[in-house]
N, C-alpha and C positions, 0 to 999 in steps of 0.2 A: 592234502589237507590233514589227513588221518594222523600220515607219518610227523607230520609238524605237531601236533597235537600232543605224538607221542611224546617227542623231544621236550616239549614244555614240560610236561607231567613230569618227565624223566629229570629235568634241570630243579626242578622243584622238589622233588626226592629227595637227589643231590644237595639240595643246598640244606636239608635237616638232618643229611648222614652224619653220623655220629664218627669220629678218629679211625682207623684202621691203618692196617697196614697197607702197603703198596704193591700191586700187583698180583692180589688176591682173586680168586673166582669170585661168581655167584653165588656156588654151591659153598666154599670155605667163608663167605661173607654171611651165609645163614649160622654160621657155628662158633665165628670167634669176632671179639670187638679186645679194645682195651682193660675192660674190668672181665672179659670172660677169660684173658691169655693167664698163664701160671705167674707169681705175683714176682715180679726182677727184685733181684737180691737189692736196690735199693729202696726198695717198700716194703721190707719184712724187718720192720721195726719195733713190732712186738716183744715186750721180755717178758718175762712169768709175775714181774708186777705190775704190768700190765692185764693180765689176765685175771690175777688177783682181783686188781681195781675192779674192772669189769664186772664180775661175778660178785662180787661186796656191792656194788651199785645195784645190780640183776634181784639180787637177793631180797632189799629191801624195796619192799613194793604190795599195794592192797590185797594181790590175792596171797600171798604168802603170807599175810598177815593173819588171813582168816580162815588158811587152809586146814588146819587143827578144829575148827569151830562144826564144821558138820560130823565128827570125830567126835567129837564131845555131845552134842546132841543126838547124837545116834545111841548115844550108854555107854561108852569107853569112859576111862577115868583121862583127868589131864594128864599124867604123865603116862599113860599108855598113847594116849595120842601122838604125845611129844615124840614119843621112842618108834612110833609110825612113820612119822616125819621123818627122824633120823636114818628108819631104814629105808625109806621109800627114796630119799634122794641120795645117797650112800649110793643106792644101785642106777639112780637116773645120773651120778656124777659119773658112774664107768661107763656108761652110755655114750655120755656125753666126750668122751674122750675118747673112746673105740672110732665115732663119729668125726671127731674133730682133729684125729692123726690122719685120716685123709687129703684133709686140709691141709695139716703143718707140714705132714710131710712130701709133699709135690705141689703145696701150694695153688691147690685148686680148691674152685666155687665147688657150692652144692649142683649145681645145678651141670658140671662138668664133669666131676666126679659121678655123676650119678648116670653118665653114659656108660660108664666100663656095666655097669649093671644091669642096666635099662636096652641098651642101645644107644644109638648117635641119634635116631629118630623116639625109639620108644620113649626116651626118658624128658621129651614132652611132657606127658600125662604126669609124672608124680609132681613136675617143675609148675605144672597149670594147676597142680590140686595148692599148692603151700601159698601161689601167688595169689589165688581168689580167696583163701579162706584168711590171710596176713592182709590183705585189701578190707576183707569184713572184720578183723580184732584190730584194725587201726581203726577205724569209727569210734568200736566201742569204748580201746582204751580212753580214746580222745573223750568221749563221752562223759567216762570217771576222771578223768584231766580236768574237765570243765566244773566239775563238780569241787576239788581241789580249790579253782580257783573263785566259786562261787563265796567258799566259805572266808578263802581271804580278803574277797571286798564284804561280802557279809559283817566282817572283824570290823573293818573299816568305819563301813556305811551300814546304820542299823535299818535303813530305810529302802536296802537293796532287795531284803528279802519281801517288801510289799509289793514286787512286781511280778511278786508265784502269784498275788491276790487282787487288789483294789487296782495297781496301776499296771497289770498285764494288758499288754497291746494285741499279743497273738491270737489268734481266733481258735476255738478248741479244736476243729478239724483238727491244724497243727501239730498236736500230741504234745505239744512241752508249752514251755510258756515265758517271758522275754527274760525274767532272770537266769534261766537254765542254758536259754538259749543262745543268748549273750554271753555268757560264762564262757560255755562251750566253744564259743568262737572263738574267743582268745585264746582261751588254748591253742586251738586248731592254725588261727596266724600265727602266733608266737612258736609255736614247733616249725614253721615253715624255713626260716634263717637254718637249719641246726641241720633240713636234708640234705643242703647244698654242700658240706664239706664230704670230703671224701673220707671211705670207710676207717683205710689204716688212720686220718688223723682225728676221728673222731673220739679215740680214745680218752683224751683230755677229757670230756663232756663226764665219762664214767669213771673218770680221778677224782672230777669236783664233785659226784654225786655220792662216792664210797666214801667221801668222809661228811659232806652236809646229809646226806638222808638216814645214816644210822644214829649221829647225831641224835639227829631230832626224833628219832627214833625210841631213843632211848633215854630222850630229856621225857619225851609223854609215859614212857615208864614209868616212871619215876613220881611225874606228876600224880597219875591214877593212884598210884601206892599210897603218896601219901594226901591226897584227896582222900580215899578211902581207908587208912590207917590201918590198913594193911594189903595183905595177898587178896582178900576176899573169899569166898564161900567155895568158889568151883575146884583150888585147889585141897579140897577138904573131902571135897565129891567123892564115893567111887565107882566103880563099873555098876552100874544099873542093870545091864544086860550078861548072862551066864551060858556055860556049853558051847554047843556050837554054833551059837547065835553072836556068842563074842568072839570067836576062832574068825567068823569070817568079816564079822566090822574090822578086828584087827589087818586081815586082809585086805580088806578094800580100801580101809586107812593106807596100809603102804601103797600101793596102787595107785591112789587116790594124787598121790604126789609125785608117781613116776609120771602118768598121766599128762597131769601138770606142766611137765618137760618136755613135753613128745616135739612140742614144735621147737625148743631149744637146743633139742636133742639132733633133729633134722639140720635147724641151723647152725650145727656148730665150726661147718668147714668152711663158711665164707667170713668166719673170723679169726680163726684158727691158721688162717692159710696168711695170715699175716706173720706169725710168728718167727723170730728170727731160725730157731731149729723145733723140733718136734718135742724136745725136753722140756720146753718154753711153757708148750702146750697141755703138759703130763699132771704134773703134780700139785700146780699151781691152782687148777681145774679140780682136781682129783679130792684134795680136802677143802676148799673154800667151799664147794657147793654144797656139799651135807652140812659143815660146822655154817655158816651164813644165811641158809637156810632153816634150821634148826633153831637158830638163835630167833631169827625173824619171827616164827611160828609162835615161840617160847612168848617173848614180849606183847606178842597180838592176845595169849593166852593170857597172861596175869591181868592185862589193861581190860579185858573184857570182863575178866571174873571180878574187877575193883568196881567196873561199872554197876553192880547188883548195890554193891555198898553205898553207892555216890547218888543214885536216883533210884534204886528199889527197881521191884521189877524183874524182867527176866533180862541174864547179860547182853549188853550190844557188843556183837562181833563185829560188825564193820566201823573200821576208824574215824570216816568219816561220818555218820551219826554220832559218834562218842563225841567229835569234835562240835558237830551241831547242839550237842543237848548240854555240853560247856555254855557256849555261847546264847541258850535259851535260858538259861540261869539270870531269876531276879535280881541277883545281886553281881551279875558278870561285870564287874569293874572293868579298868583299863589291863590289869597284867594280866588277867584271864583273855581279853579280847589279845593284845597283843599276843599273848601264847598260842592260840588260835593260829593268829596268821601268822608266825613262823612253822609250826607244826605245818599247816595246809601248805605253805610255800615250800617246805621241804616233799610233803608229799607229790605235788604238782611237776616237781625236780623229776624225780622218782618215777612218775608215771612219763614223762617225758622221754625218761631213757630207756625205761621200758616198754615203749612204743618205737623206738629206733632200736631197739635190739632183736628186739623180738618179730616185728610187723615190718617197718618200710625200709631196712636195708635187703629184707630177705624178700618181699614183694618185686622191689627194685632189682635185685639180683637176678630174678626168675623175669621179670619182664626184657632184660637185656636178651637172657639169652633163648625168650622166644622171637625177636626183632630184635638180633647184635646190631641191624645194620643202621637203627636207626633208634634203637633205643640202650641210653647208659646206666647207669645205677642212681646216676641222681633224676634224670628225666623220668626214672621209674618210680620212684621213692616220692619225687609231686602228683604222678599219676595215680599212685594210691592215696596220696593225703586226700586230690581230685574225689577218687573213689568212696574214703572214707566219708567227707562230706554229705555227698550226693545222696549215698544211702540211707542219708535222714536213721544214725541209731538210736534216738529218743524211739523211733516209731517201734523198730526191733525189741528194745528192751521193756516197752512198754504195750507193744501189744499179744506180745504171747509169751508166759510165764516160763515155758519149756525152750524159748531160744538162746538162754547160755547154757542150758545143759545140755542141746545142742552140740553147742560150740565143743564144750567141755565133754563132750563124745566122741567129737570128731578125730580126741588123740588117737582114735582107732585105727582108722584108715593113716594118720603120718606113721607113727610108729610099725606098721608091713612096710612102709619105704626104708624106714631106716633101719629091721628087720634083712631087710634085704641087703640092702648096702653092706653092711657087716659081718652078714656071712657070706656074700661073695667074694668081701674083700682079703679076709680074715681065712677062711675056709677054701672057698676057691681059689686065689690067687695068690696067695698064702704073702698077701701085704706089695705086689707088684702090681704098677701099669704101665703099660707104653702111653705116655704121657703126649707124643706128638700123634698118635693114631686119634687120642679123643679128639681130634678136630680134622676127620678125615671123612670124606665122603665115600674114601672107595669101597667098594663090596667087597675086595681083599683084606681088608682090615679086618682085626681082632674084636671087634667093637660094632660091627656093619651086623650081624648075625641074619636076620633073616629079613628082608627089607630094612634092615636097620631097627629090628625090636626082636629083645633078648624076650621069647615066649618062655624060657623058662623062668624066667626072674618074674615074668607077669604072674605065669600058677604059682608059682609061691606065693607074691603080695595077695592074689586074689582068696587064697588057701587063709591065708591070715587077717584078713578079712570077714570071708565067708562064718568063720567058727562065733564070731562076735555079731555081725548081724544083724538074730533074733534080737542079743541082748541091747545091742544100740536102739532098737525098736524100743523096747522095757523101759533105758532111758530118758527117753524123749516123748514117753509117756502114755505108750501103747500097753495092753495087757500081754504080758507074756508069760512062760513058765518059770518058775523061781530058778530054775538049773539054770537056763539060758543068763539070769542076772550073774550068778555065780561066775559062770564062765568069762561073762564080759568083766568082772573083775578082778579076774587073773590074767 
């Protein structure tokens, strides 16, 4: 009866396994499926405008926009900020391709690649650290997605927003309330069609969003200028703060947007491993991401500083308020409502690819290959949309003030992975793997080292970790010594 039991269990398994190949172990069925094997020369379809596109889509997007904005309020001048920006991703773009010739050039995941480092077993943990914390900023981006599209029915319908107020159905337990939370929703379906393609061909999605979202990017430039008839106040500003109190905002400004990258940086070999050769990957990457980046910052900066001029006050760094207090205007006719909802519809674009770049191909990626056998990229990519749901982020974001910064500390802990990767790949192995050992059980392997976890790769991540810490504590809002902050900003 037992053994029948098993067979059932066992047929029902079966019939959710995921493609493999034939004649595979158990132990090689824990290690490789179809999106973890190195990518066949007919799926490296990637060129360098391709990558272009990508990164011009990546670029434009809410936090980028406001990155320069805590820069500014901290006593730097705008264009010291700006020049922060430009160095801080300048060195997140050689990151980003140190990281991402792993990829191009053998055509593996992160999550594959990051065996020669880790181990065949150790390299679990760094693959479980990107998949829960890309599970938790798909919530949230969806979150600000929701809010996107809140604002484009808001354009619409003037009577959407009375359901933050009079005709809210949700009970306050809840934490949001039926406009927010309806928004939100659509978002959350409407991304659901967009998991289902596969990685290489999802690139189209980040063709049409590198030319609509700067776009409209740069049409609300334009707007704010000359709404406010001119630049405004902030580029007029200067450094507030002197010595070496400005030495090391300057710092932290760069930082500040290397940071920012840490998990793009991680993710860049499971897009990269698309590319038809490793050159595809180089240069395309190498300046789009400072000049794209740069720009974006630039734009969130003048639209902000126009907002002082336009409603008085102190500047609105975040777009979407700029956008809400358009649309709260007495006199918000039709071209202002309509401007609204293509601005938000182009953002909502935007945050859409930025929640598939960033969050649920690289969740999906990492959940294949801790279950190849039964789970693929795209069955991983709905288990986190799943996840992102469930975790209710109104509650996150609204009940404790330190949970993006949080978030936004956590670059700590990716970047020792990718730390590590780089100079084992780069320094130890001086740019070789045996490519068919990464999917080998044996204890003779190069890659097997000590139960299958590379302990020295561990003291290092843990070494690069450890030094940061305190200052993650500082962060997130504990009392620490002001050295420790220093140090977590370098």
């Amino acid at each position: 009866m037992e053994r029948l039991q098993r067979s059932k269990l066992g047929r029902i398994l079966d019939r959710f396994a995921v493609e493999s190949e034939p004649g595979l172990s158990n132990a090689q069925l824990m290690l490789t499926n179809e999106d973890l094997k190195p990518v066949e020369p007919e799926r490296r379809i990637w060129r360098s405008r391709n990558f272009v596109a990508f990164w011009i889509a990546d670029c434009f997007n809410i936090n980028t926009w406001m990155i320069s904005a805590s820069n500014v309020q901290g006593g730097l001048s705008w264009y010291e900020s700006w020049i922060c920006t430009w160095l801080g991703y300048a060195i997140a773009g050689c990151f980003v391709c140190l990281t991402g010739r792993i990829g191009a050039k053998y055509h593996l995941s992160f999550p594959v690649s990051s065996r020669a480092s880790f181990g065949i077993w150790g390299s679990l943990w760094p693959v479980i650290n990107r998949a829960v914390m890309a599970c938790i900023w798909y919530g949230v981006q969806s979150w600000i997605g929701g809010t996107c599209v809140r604002l484009m029915i808001s354009s619409i319908w003037r009577s959407w927003d009375q359901y933050d107020g009079p005709q809210n159905t949700m009970p306050a337990s809840s934490g949001t309330n039926t406009r927010d939370f309806v928004s939100f929703f659509l978002f959350w379906l409407g991304s659901l069609p967009f998991l289902w393609f596969p990685v290489y061909k999802i690139r189209h999605l980040f063709t049409v969003k590198s030319f609509v979202a700067p776009a409209a990017g740069i049409a609300f430039f334009i707007w704010a200028i000359v709404a406010a008839g001119g630049l405004g106040p902030i580029v007029k500003q200067p450094s507030t703060i002197h010595g070496s109190e400005r030495a090391w905002a300057i710092i932290k400004g760069i930082m500040s947007a290397i940071a920012n990258f840490a998990a793009l940086i991680v993710n860049n070999p499971d897009f990269a491993r698309f590319g038809r050769r490793p050159k595809d990957a180089l240069w395309s990457q190498l300046i789009t991401i400072p000049v794209g980046l740069a720009l974006t910052s630039f734009i969130g900066i003048i639209a902000s500083s126009s907002s002082t001029v336009i409603f008085g006050g102190d500047p609105i760094w975040d777009p979407l308020d700029l956008l809400q207090r358009f649309l709260e205007q007495p006199n918000a006719g039709g071209a202002t409502r309509f401007g609204v909802f293509v601005i938000a519809a182009a953002f909502t674009l935007a945050q859409l690819g930025t929640n598939i770049a960033a969050n649920s191909i690289s969740a999906g990626t990492d959940m294949t290959a801790l279950l190849p056998r039964w789970i693929s990229i795209r069955r991983g990519s709905y288990i986190c949309a799943g996840i992102g749901i469930a975790m209710c982020p109104w509650h996150l974001l609204s009940s404790s003030n330190n949970f993006t910064t949080y978030l936004s500390a956590y670059s700590v802990f990716l970047s020792s992975i990718a730390g590590v990767m780089v100079c084992d790949y780069y320094v130890v192995r001086k740019g070789y793997l045996q490519t068919r050992d990464l999917y080998s059980t044996l204890r003779s392997g190069p890659y097997h080292y000590t139960f299958g976890v590379h302990w020295r790769a561990y003291a290092a991540y843990i070494a690069g970790i450890l030094i940061n810490v305190v200052g993650f504590a500082g962060a997130v809002g504990n009392k620490v010594p002001k050295g420790a902050t220093y140090i977590l900003r370098n």
